[in-house]
ChimeraX commands (.cxc) that place a marker at each C-alpha (Angstrom):
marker #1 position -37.26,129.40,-160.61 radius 0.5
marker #1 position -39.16,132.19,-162.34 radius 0.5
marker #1 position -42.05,134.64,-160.52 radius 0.5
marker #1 position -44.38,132.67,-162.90 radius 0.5
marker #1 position -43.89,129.66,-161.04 radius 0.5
marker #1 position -45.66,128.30,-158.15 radius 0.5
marker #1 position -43.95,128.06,-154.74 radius 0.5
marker #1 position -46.10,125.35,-153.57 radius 0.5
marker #1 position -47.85,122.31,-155.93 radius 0.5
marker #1 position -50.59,120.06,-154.89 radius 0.5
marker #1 position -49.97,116.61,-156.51 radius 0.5
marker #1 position -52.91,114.68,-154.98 radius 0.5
marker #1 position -56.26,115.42,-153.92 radius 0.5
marker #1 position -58.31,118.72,-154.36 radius 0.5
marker #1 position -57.48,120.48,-150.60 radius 0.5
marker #1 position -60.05,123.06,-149.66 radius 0.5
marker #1 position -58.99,126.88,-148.63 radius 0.5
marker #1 position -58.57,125.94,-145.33 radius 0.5
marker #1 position -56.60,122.67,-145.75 radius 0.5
marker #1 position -53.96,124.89,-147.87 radius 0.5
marker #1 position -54.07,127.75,-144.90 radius 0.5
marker #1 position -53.42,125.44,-142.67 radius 0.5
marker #1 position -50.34,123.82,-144.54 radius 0.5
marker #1 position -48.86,127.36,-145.50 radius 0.5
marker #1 position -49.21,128.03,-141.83 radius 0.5
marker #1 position -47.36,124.99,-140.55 radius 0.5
marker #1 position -44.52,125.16,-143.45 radius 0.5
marker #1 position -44.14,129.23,-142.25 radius 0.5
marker #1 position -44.02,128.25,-138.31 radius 0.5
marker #1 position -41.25,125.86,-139.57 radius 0.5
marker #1 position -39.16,128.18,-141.42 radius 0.5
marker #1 position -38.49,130.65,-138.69 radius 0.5
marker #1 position -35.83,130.60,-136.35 radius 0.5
marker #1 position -36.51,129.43,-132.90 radius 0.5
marker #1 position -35.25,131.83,-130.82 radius 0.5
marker #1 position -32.91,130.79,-127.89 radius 0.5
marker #1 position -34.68,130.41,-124.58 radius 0.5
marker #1 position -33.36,131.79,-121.23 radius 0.5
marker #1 position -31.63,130.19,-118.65 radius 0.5
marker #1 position -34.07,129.29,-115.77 radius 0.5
marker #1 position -33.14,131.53,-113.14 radius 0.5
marker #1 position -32.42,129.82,-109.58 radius 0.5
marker #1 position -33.14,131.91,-106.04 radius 0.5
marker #1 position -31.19,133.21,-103.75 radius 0.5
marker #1 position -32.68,130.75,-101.31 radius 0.5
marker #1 position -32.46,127.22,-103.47 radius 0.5
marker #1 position -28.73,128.24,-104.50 radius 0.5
marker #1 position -27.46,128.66,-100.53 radius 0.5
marker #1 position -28.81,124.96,-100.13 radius 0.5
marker #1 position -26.11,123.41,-102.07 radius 0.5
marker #1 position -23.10,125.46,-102.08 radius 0.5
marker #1 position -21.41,125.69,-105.49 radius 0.5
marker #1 position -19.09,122.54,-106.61 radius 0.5
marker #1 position -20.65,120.10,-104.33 radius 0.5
marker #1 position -22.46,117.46,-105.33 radius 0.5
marker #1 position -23.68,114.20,-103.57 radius 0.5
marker #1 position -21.32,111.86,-103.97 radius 0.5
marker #1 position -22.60,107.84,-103.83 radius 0.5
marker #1 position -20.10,106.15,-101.30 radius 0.5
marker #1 position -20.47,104.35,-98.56 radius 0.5
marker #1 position -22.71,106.20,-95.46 radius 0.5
marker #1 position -23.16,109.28,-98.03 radius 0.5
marker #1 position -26.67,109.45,-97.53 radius 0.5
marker #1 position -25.66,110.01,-93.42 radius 0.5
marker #1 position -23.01,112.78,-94.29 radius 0.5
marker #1 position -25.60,114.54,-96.43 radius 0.5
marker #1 position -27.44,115.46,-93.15 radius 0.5
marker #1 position -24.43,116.51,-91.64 radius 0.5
marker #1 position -23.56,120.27,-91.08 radius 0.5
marker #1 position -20.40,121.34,-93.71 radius 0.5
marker link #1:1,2 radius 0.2
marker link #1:2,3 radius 0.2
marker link #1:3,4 radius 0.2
marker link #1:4,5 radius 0.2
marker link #1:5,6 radius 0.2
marker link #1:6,7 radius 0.2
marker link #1:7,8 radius 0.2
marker link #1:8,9 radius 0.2
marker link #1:9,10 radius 0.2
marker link #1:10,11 radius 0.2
marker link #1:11,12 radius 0.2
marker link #1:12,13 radius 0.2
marker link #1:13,14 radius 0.2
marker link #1:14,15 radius 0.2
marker link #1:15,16 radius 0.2
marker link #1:16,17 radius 0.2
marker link #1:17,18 radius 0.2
marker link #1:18,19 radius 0.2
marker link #1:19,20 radius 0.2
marker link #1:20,21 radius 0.2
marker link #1:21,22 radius 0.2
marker link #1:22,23 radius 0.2
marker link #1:23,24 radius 0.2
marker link #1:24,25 radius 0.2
marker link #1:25,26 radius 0.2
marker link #1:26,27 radius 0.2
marker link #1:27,28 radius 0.2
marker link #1:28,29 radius 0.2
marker link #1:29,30 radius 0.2
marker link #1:30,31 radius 0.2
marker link #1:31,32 radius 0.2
marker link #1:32,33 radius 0.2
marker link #1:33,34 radius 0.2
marker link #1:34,35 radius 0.2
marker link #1:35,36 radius 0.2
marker link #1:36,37 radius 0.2
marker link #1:37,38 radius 0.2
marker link #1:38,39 radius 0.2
marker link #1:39,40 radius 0.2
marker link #1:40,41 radius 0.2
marker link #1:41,42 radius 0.2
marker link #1:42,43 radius 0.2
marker link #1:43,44 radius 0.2
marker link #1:44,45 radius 0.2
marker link #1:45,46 radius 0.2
marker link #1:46,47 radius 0.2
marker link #1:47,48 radius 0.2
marker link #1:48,49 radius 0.2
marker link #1:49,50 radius 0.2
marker link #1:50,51 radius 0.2
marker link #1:51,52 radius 0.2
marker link #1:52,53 radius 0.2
marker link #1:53,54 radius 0.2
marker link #1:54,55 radius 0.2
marker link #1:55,56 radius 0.2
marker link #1:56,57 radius 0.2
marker link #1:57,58 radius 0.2
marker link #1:58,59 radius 0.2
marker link #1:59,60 radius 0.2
marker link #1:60,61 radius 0.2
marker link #1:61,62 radius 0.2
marker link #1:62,63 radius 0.2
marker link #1:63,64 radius 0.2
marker link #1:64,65 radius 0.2
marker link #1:65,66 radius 0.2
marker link #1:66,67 radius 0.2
marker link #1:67,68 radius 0.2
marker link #1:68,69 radius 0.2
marker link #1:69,70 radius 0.2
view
């Protein structure tokens, strides 16, 4: 591709200023990298509700031994 030649081409219509902004925009918000998002962080309080590697477990009268004391 040579500097003479046009990135972007049009092949229908006649798009106004703003039409071709607007598409230049969008294709540019595309291109970039998203960057990674951050783990949600969980308090102090919500973590020392379930202690680390339990989990519910469906059996029979689990919903009873869920209110019990561990």
């Amino acid at each position: 591709m040579s500097a003479e030649e046009p990135l972007l081409r049009v092949v229908r219509g006649v798009p106004t200023a703003e039409e071709l902004a607007a598409l230049v925009g969008a294709i540019v918000a595309r291109s970039r990298p998203t960057a990674a998002t951050a783990p949600v962080a969980t308090s102090t309080w919500a973590r020392s509700g379930r202690p680390a590697g339990t989990a519910p477990s469906p059996r029979l009268g689990g919903w009873r031994a869920s209110g019990l004391p561990r």
